[in-house]
C-alpha positions in Angstrom: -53.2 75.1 -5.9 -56.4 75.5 -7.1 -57.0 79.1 -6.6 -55.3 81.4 -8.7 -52.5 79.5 -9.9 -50.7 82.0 -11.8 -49.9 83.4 -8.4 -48.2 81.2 -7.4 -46.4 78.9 -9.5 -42.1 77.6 -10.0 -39.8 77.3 -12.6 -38.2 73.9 -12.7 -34.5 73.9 -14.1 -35.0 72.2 -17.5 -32.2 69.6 -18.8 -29.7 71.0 -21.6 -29.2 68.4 -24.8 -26.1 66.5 -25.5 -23.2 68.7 -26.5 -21.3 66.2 -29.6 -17.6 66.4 -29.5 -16.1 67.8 -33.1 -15.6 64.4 -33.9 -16.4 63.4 -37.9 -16.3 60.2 -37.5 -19.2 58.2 -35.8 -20.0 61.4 -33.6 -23.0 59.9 -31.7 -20.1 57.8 -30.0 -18.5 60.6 -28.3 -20.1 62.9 -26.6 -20.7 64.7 -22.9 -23.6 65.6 -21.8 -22.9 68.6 -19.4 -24.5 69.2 -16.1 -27.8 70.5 -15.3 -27.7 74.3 -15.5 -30.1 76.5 -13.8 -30.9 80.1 -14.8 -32.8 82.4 -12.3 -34.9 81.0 -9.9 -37.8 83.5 -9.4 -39.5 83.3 -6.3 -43.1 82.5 -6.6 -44.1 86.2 -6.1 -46.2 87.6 -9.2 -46.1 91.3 -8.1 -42.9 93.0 -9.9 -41.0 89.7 -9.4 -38.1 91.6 -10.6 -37.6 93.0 -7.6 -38.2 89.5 -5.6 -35.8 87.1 -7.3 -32.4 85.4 -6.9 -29.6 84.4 -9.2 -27.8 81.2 -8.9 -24.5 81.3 -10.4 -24.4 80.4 -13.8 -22.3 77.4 -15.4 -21.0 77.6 -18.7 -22.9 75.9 -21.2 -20.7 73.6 -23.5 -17.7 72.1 -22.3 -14.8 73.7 -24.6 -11.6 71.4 -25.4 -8.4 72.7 -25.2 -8.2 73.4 -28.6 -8.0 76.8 -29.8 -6.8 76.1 -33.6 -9.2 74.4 -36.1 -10.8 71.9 -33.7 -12.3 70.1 -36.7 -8.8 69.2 -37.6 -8.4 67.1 -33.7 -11.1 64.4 -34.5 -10.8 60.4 -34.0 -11.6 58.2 -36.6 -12.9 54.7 -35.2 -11.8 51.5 -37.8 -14.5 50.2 -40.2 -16.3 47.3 -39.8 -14.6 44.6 -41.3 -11.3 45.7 -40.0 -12.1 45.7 -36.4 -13.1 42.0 -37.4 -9.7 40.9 -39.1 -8.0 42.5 -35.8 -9.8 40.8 -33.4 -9.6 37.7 -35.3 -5.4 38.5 -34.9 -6.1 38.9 -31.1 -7.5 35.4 -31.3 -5.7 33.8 -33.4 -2.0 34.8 -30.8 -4.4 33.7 -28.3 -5.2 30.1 -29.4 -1.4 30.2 -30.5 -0.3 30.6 -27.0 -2.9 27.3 -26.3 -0.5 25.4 -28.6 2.6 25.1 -30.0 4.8 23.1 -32.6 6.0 19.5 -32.5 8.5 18.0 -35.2 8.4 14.4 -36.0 12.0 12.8 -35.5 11.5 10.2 -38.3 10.6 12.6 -41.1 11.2 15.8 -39.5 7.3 16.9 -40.3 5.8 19.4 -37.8 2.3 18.7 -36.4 0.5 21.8 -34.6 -0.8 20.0 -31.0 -2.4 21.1 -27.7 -0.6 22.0 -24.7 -3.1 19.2 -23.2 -1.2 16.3 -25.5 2.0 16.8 -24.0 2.8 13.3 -22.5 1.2 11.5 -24.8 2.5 9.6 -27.4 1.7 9.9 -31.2 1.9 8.6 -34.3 3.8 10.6 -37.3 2.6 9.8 -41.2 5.7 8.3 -41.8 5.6 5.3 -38.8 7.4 6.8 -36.3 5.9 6.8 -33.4 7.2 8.9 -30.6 6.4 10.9 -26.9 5.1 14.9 -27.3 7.4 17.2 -25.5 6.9 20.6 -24.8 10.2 22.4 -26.8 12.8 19.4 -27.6 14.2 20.8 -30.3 15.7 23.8 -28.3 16.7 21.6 -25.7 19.2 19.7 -28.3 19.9 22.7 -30.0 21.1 23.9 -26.4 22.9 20.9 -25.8 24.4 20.5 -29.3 26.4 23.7 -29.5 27.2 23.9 -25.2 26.0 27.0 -24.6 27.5 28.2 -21.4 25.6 30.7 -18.8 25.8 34.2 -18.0 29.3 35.1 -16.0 28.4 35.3 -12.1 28.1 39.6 -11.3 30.3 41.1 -8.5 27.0 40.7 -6.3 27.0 36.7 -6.9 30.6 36.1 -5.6 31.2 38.7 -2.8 27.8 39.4 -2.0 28.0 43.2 -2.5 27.9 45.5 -4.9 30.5 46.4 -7.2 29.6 50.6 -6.6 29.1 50.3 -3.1 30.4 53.6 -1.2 32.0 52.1 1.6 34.9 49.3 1.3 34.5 46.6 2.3 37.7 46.1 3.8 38.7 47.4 7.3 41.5 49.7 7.6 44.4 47.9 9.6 46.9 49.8 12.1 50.2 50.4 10.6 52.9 48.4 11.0 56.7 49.6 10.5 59.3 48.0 8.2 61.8 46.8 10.0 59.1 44.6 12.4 57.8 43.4 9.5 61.4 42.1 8.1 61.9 40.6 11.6 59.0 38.8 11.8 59.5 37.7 8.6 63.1 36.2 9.4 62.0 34.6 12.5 58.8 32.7 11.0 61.4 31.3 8.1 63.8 30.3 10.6 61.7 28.1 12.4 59.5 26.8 9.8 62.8 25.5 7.5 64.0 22.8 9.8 60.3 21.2 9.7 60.0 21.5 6.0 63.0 19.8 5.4 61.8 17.0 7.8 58.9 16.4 5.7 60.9 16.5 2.6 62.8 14.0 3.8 60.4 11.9 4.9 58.1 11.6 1.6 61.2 10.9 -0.4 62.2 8.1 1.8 58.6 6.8 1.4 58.6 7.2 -2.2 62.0 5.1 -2.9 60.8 2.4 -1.0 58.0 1.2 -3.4 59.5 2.1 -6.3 62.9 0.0 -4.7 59.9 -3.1 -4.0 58.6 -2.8 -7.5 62.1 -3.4 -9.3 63.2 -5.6 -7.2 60.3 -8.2 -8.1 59.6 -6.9 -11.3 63.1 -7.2 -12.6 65.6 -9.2 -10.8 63.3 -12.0 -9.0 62.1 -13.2 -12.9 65.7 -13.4 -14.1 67.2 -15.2 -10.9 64.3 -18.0 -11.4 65.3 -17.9 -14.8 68.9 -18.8 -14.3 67.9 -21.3 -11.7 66.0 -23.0 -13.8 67.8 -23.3 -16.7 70.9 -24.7 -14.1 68.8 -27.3 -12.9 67.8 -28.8 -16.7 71.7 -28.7 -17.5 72.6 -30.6 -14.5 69.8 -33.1 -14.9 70.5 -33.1 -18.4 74.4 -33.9 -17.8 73.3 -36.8 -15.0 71.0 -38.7 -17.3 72.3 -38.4 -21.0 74.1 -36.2 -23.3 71.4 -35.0 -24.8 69.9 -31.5 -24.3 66.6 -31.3 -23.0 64.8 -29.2 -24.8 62.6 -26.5 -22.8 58.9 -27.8 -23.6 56.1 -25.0 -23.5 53.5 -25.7 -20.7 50.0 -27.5 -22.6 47.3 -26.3 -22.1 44.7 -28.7 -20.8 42.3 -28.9 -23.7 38.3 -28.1 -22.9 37.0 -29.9 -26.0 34.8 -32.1 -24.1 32.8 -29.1 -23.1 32.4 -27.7 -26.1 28.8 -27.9 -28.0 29.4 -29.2 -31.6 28.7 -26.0 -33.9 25.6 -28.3 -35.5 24.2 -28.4 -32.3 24.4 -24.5 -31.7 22.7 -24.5 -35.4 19.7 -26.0 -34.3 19.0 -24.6 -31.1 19.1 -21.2 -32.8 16.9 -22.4 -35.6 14.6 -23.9 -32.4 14.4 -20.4 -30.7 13.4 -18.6 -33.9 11.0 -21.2 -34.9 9.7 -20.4 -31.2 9.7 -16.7 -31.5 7.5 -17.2 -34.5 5.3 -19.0 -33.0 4.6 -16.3 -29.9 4.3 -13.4 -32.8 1.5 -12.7 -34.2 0.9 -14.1 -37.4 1.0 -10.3 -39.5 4.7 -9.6 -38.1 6.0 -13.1 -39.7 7.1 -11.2 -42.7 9.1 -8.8 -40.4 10.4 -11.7 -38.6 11.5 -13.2 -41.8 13.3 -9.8 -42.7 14.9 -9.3 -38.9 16.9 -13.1 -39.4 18.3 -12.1 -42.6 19.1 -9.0 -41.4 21.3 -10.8 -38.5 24.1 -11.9 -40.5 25.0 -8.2 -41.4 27.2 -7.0 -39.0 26.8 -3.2 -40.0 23.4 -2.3 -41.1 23.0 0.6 -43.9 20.2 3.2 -44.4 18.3 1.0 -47.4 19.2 -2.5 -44.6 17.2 -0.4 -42.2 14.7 1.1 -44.6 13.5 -2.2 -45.9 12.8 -3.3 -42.4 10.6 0.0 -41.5 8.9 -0.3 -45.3 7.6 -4.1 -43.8 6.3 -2.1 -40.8 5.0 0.9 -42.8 2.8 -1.7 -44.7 1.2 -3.2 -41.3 -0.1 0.2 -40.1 -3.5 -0.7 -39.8 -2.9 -3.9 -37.7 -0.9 -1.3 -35.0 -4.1 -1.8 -33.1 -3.3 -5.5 -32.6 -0.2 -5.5 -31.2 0.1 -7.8 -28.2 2.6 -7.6 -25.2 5.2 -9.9 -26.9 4.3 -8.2 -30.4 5.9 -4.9 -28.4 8.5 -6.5 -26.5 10.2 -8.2 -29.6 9.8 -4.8 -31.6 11.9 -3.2 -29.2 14.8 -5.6 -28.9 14.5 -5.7 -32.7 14.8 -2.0 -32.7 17.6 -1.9 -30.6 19.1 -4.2 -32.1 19.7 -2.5 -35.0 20.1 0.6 -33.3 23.5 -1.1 -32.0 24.6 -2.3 -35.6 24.0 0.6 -37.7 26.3 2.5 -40.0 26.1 5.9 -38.2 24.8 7.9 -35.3 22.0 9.2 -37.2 20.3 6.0 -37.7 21.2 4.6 -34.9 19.4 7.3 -33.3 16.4 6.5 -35.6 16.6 2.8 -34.8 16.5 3.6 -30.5 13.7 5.9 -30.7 11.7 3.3 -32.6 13.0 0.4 -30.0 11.4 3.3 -26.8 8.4 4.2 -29.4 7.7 0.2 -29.1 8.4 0.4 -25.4 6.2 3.4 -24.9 3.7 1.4 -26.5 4.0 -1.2 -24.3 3.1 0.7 -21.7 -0.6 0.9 -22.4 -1.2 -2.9 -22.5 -2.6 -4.2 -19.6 -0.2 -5.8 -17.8 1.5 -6.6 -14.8 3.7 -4.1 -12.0 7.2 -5.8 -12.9 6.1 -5.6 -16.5 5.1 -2.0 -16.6 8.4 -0.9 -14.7 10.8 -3.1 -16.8 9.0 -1.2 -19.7 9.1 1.8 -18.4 13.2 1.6 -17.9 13.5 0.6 -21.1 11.6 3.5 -22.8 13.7 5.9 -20.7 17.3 4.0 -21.5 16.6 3.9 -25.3 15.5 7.4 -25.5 18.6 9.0 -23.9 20.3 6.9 -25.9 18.5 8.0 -29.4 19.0 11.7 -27.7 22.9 11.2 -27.4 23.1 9.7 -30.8 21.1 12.7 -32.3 23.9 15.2 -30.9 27.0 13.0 -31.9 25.7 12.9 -35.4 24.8 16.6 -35.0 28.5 17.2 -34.1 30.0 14.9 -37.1 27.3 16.7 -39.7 29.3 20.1 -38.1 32.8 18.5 -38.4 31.8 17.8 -42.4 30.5 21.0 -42.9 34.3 22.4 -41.6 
């Protein structure tokens, strides 16, 4: 309005600053800010506008806690700096923690941290074992070791109610007087005895009669042959000389034509091992050399064994050149000894090297029959290194008695 403007002219309803919280620590965080309060709109009358003018209502201006005591003394303090940090890097820390967890090595016992990603996989420990990551094997053993048995069934799980329920659950029956009851009674016995006895007297009868069959041929039929036979030498004795005859053990027909002279066995063994070091590769010759000697010892001891993984130990870096009968021999080596070693705990040691060799074998190329023979075997000798792990956890617990 350009003409007179002090006439007419409004006044706007101006914004009230932040009210801060009694807070004394970092107080710019918290704070409200209130709603807009408006005082009195005055018309836009100049002439005695007190007479022309209207009140809004009013709001309060700060927003008052409930606080009526020393409000100075209710204040949050937010951490510092650097411990917010070492919190969050907690928070982080359980979280990459849940990622993972904690895999122990069965040959040395040594625990390797590993993704949840790995398990399946197989991997190699620092000492040469070389085993299949499982998610929580040790607290399946430890559950199986010591036969832990479940919870007992609730009322719920065998009736299939509740144990508190109001009603019963059976149904009230009509009453039935004493002396009915004792006459039923009698007449049910009465008729059911003479068919009891029937059958009682029927399965004895039926259970003489083999027994009768059994001694008869077992015990007098041997004896009367017996007695026969020794009649007829006497008599054929007495009708051709004086002499006795004396009773001549049956001969056995002998099979030595059949048998293979033990030189000959000699050298087709020394022939097959000559051949199986031929198909090895030429860095598993020492081990070879180690696995014959090792066959003349019927029980196998933990320095037997230890020299024979030390061999392997030392070939660590020719792993990678393993070949498919490499593999296959290494198992039935493994397993080998597995069967001829002093106690459970190395012969569990032994079988989960012999499926460790057969796990292996699984990632050569190789044919279907192949793979699933391997495949077998890796299972077999790992249930079998598991079974030997809880027999020699129950001896170590019988020693410790």
């Amino acid at each position: 309005i350009a003409a007179l403007p002090e006439i007419y002219s409004i006044e706007t309803p101006v914004r009230r600053p932040k009210i801060t919280l009694p807070i004394a620590a970092i107080p710019e965080t918290y704070w409200i800010e209130p709603p807009i309060e408006q005082a009195v709109l005055p018309l836009p009358i100049v002439a005695s506008p007190e007479f022309y003018s209207i009140e809004l209502p009013a709001r309060r201006s700060v927003v008052a806690l409930p606080i009526v005591a020393f409000p100075a003394v209710y204040q949050i303090d937010l951490p510092s700096g650097d411990q917010h940090a070492e919190e969050q890097e907690a928070v982080d820390l359980v979280a990459e923690d849940s990622d993972q967890f904690t895999v122990a090595c069965p040959g040395c016992k040594n625990e390797y941290t590993v993704p949840r990603d790995a398990i399946g996989e197989s991997a190699e420990c620092e000492c040469g074992f070389v085993f299949q990551i499982k998610d929580n094997v040790d607290a399946i053993d430890t559950a199986l070791s010591f036969d832990l048995v479940p919870f007992p069934p609730i009322v719920k799980d065998r009736t299939g109610e509740r144990a508190n329920q109001p009603s019963p659950n059976a149904k009230e029956s009509t009453p039935v007087e004493l002396a009915e009851t004792v006459r039923n009674r009698d007449q049910g016995s009465d008729s059911e005895e003479p068919s009891w006895l029937w059958v009682r007297y029927m399965a004895s009868t039926l259970a003489v009669i083999p027994i009768a069959v059994l001694i008869f041929w077992g015990v007098l039929q041997p004896r009367a042959y017996r007695v026969a036979w020794e009649a007829a030498l006497e008599r054929f004795a007495a009708q051709e000389s004086t002499e006795v005859i004396p009773t001549v053990a049956p001969v056995v027909p002998s099979s030595s034509a059949n048998v293979v002279p033990a030189e000959e066995i000699e050298l087709a063994s020394a022939e097959s091992r000559e051949q199986t070091q031929r198909e090895l590769s030429e860095f598993l010759l020492p081990v070879a050399k180690i696995a014959i000697e090792l066959r003349d010892q019927p029980r196998l001891d933990r320095p037997a064994l230890k020299r024979f993984s030390g061999v392997i130990e030392s070939l660590r870096d020719r792993h990678q050149d393993l070949t498919e009968r490499d593999l296959l021999w290494l198992g039935e080596q493994w397993s080998s000894l597995g069967e001829r070693a002093m106690n459970a705990d190395l012969a569990s040691r032994c079988y989960y090297q012999a499926s460790s060799a057969y796990s292996l074998l699984l990632t050569v190329d190789q044919t279907d029959v192949s793979k699933a023979f391997a495949e077998e075997q890796h299972q077999l000798l790992f249930e079998r290194s598991r079974e030997q792990q809880r027999i020699a956890l129950i001896e170590s617990g019988r020693q410790i008695r």
